[in-house]
C-alpha positions in Angstrom: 279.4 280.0 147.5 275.8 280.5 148.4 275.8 283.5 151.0 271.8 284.2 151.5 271.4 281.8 154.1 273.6 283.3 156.1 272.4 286.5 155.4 268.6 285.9 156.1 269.1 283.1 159.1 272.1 284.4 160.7 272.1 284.4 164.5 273.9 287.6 165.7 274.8 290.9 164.3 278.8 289.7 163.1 277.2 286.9 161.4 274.6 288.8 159.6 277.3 291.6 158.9 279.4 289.1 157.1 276.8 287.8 155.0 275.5 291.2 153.7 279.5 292.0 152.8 279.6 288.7 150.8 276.4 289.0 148.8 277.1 292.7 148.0 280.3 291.5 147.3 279.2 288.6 144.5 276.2 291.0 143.3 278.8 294.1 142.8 280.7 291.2 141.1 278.3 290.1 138.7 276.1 293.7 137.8 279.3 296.0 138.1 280.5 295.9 134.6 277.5 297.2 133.0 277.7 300.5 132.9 281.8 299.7 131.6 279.9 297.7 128.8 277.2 300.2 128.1 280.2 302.6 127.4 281.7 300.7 124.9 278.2 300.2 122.8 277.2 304.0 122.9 278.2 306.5 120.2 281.1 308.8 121.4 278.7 311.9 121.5 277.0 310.3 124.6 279.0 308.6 125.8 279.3 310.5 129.1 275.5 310.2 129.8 274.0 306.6 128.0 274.8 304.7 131.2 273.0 307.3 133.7 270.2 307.5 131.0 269.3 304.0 130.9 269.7 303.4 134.5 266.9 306.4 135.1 264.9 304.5 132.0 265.0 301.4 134.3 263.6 303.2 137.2 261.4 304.9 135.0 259.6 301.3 133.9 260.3 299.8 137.5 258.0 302.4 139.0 255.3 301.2 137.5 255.4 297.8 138.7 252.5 296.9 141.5 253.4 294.6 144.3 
C-alpha cells in the first residue's frame, strides 16, 4: 500500500495525519526487529548493550555525511 503520496500531497491536517500513522506504521514494521535480531547474533556478555552500541556506531558514521 504506497502511503507517501498521501503523506507529502495530502490536502488537510486528518489527511496528512493519517498518512504519517501509516508510513510509521510500515517503517516500524519493516526496521523494528533489528535490534531483536542483533540480540540473538551478540555474545551473551553484551548482550544488554550491542544493540545501543551499534545504533550510536551508525550515528557516529551518519554524522559525517555532507548534504
Amino acid at each position: 500500500m504506497p502511503v507517501a503520496p498521501l503523506w507529502a500531497y495530502a490536502p488537510g491536517p486528518v489527511l496528512l495525519a493519517i498518512g504519517a500513522f501509516l508510513m510509521q506504521f510500515f517503517v516500524q514494521g519493516a526496521w523494528g526487529i533489528v535490534p531483536v535480531h542483533l540480540n540473538e547474533l551478540s555474545p551473551d556478555e553484551v548482550r544488554g548493550t550491542f544493540p545501543g552500541f551499534a545504533y550510536q556506531l551508525g550515528n557516529l558514521l551518519a554524522s559525517g555525511m555532507r548534504c
